[in-house]
C-alpha positions in Angstrom: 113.7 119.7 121.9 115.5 120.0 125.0 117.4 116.8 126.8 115.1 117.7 130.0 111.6 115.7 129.5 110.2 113.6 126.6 107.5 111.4 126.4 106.3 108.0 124.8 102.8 107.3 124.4 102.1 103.4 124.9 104.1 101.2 127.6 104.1 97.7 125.5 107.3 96.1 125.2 108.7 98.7 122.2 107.7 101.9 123.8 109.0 100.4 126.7 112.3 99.4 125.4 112.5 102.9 123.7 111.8 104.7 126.5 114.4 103.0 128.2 117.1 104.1 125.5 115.6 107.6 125.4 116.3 107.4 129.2 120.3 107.5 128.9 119.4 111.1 127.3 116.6 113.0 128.7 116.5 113.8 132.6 112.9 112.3 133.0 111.1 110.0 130.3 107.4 110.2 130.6 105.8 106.5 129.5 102.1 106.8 129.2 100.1 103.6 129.5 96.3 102.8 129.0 96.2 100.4 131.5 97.0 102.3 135.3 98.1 99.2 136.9 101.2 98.7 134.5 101.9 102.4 135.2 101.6 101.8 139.1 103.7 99.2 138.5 106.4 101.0 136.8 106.6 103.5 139.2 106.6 101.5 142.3 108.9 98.5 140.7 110.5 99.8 137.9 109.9 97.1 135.7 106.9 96.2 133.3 106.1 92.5 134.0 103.5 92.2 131.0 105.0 93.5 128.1 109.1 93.2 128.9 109.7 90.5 131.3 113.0 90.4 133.8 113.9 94.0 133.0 114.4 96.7 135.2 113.7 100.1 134.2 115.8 103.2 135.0 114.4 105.1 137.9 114.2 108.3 135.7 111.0 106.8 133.5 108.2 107.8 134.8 104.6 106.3 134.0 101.2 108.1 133.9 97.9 106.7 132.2 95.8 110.1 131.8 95.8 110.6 128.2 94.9 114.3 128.4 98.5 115.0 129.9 100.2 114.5 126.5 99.3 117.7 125.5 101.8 119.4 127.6 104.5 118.1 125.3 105.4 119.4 121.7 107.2 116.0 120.7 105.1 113.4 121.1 106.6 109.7 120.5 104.2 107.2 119.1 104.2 103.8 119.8 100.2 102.8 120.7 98.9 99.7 117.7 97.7 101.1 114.8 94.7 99.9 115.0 93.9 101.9 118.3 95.9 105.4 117.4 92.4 106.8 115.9 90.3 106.1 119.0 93.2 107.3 121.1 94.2 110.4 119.4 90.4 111.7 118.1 89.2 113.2 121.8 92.3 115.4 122.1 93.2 116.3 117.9 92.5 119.5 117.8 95.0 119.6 121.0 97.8 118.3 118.8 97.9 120.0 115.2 101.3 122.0 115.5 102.7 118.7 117.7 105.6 116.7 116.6 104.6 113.1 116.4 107.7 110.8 116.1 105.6 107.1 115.6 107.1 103.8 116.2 104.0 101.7 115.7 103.6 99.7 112.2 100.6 99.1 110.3 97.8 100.1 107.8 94.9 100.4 110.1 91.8 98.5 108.8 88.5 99.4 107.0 90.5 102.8 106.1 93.3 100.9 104.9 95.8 104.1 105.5 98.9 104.4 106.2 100.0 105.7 110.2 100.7 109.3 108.6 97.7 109.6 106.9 96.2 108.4 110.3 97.6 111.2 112.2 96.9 113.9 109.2 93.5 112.8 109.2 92.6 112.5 113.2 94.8 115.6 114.1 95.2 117.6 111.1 99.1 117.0 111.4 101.3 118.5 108.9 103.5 116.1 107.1 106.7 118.1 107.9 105.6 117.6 111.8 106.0 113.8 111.2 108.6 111.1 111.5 109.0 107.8 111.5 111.1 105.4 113.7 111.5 101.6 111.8 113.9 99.3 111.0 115.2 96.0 112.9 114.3 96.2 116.4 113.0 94.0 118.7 112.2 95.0 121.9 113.5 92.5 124.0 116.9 93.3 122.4 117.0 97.0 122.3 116.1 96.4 126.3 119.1 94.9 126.9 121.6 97.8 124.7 122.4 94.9 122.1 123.3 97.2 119.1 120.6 98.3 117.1 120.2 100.1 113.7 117.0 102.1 112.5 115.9 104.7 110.5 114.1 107.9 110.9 112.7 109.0 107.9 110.2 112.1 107.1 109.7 114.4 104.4 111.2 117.0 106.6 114.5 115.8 106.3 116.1 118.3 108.9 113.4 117.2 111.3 114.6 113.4 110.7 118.3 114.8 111.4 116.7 116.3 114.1 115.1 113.3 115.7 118.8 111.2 114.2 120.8 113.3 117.3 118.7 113.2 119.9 117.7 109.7 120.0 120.8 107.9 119.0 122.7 106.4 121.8 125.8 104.1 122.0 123.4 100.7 121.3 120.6 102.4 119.0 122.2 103.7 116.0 119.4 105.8 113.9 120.0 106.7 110.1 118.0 109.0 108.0 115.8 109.3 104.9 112.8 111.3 103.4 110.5 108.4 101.7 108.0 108.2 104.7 105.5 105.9 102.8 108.6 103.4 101.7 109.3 103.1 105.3 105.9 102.6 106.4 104.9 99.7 104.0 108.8 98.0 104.8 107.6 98.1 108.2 103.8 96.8 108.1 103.9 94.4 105.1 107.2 92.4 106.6 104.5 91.3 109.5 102.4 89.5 107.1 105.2 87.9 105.6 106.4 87.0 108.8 103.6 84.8 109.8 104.3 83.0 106.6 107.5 82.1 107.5 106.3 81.2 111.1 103.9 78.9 109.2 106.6 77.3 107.1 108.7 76.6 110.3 105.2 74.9 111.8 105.5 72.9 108.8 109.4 72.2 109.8 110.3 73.4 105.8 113.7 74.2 105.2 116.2 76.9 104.9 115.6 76.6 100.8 111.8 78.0 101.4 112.4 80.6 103.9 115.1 82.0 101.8 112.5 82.0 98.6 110.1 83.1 101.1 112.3 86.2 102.1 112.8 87.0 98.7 109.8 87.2 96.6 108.3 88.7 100.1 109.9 91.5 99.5 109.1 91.7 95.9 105.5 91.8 96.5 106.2 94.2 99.7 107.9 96.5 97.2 105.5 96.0 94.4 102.7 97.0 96.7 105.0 100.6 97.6 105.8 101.7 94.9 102.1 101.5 93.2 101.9 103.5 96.6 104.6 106.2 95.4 107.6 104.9 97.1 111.2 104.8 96.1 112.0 101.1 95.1 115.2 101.1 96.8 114.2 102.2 100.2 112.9 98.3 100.5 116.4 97.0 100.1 117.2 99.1 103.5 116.6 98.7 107.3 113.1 99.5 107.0 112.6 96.8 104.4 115.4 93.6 104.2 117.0 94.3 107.2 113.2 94.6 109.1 111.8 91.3 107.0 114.8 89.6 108.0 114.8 89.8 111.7 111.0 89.3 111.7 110.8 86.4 109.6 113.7 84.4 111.5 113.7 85.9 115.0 112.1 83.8 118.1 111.3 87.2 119.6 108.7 87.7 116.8 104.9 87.4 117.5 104.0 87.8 114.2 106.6 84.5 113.2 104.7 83.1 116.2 101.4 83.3 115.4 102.5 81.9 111.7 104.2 78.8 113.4 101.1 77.6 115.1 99.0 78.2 111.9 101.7 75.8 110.7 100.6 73.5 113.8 97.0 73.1 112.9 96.3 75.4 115.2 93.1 78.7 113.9 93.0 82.0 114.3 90.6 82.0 116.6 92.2 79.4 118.9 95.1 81.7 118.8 93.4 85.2 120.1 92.3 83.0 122.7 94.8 81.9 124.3 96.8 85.4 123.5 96.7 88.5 125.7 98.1 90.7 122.9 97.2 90.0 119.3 100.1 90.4 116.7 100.0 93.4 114.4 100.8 91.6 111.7 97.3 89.8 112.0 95.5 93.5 111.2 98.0 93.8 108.5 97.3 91.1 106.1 93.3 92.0 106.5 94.2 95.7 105.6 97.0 94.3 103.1 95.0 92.1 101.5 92.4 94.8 100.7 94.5 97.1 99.4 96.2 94.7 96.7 93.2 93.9 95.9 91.9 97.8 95.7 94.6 98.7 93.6 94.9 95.6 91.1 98.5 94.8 93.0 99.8 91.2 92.2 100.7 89.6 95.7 100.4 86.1 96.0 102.0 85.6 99.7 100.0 88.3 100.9 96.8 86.4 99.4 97.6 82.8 100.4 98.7 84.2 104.4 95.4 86.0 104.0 93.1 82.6 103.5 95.4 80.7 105.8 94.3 83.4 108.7 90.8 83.7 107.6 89.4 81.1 105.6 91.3 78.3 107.4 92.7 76.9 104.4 95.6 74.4 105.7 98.9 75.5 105.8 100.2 72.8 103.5 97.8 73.7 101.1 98.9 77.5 101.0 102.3 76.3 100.1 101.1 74.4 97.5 98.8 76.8 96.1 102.2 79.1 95.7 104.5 76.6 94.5 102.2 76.0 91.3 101.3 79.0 90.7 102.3 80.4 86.4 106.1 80.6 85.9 106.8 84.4 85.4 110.4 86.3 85.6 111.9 87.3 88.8 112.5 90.5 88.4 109.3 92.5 87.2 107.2 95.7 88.6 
């Protein structure tokens, strides 16, 4: 990789705000959106109204919205919804196999119920030691504005991690290192779905007692479900997993935190995509979450209760009752 041209694939706010850190590197950053009037936009204003609000863009991001065009480039970053990588990616697969695809989306993409790297190997034919992954902490509107910022990049390829560590770290986005690829991935979907639990305890106006429990034994199901999945338990006490769940479950940039909060309101799901314009990951995620624990026999009670709250329109009060009296069992078990 040369410090000349690289592109991101999806303008929302987090490709956006990367593309804007990538931009204190590279000489030109190509941002390609789906929708041509946000990349008009972009290149006529140099902001992106929609997705990052009051921000001004550096004039060396450039936007284009032919998809065919990203197959000019042999490092490809990733930040399009899981849920729509597939029908993105399919036409132009066979276009990408010896790519580079450094993803910055989270998820586990429904009726499949895989993981983004299994997307990828299975749409593209990528190789796993062509893949990375770029989670941790790191809200958009923040990174935007250079507040400091730690995440990790982690692949099985751990030179191409080191790779991706150098050339995308700058004085506000500090980027770490590590091989386990599927701890990272479940860190960074399942802490969605336990965000909109917290959102929904906060719509309930709970305390600082619950979120805390809430934080906690979140985790321990978010771990439980990993390393049935053949991840390293302690990747979940990093950035990809605390630090992520954290920031997600207590930030008011979170949409996922949002979307739990008017659950907590009485509000439905369906009242919600409504009266949204961009539907929270994290609403995909416990669908595809819930599946899998119950696929692979995977004991996670949050998970289940945010599921039915989402869903079945069970009332929020009643999921936290529902977990409070649930059988006494240790704290610490696998």
């Amino acid at each position: 990789m040369n410090y000349n041209e690289i592109i991101v694939v999806g303008a929302g706010g987090w490709g956006t705000a990367l593309a804007m850190q990538l931009a204190s590197k590279y000489a030109n950053v190509i941002l390609w959106s789906f929708e041509e009037l946000i990349a008009e936009e972009i290149n006529t204003k140099h902001t992106n109204s929609i997705f990052l609000p009051n921000i001004t863009l550096p004039k060396n991001i450039k936007a284009i919205s032919n998809i065919n065009d990203i197959i000019a480039y042999d490092y490809i970053v990733n930040t399009v919804p899981t849920q729509f990588i597939r029908n993105l990616y399919e036409p132009i697969g066979c276009y990408l196999k010896d790519k580079v695809i450094i993803n910055g989306a989270k998820g586990i993409e429904q009726k499949t119920l895989l993981r983004i790297s299994e997307i990828f190997e299975e749409v593209i034919d990528l190789r796993p030691e062509n893949y990375v992954i770029l989670t941790g902490p790191s809200h958009a509107e923040e990174v935007s504005l250079n507040i400091p910022t730690t995440i990790v990049a982690a692949s099985k390829n751990l030179e191409l991690a080191k790779y991706i560590q150098n050339s995308f770290s700058t004085k506000s986005l500090r980027i770490y290192t590590a091989k386990d690829v599927i701890g990272c991935e479940i860190g960074g979907a399942l802490k969605n779905v336990i965000a909109i639990t917290a959102g929904i305890l906060d719509g309930l106006n709970l305390g600082d007692n619950t979120k805390a429990a809430l934080i906690t034994r979140g985790l321990a199901e978010i771990a439980r479900l990993g390393v049935a999945l053949g991840a390293d338990y302690l990747t979940f006490s990093g950035l990809s997993g605390l630090g992520d769940l954290i920031v997600t479950c207590s930030s008011k940039h979170s949409r996922n935190r949002n979307v739990g909060e008017l659950i907590g309101n009485g509000w439905t799901l369906e009242d919600i995509i409504k009266k949204h314009k961009t539907i929270a990951e994290g609403i995909y995620t416990t669908f595809s979450a819930y599946e899998l624990a119950k696929k692979m026999n995977i004991e996670m009670p949050i998970t289940i209760q945010t599921y039915k709250a989402l869903f079945e329109n069970i009332s929020a009060s009643l999921i936290v009752e529902n977990l409070m009296s649930r059988k006494y069992n240790e704290e610490i078990w696998m």
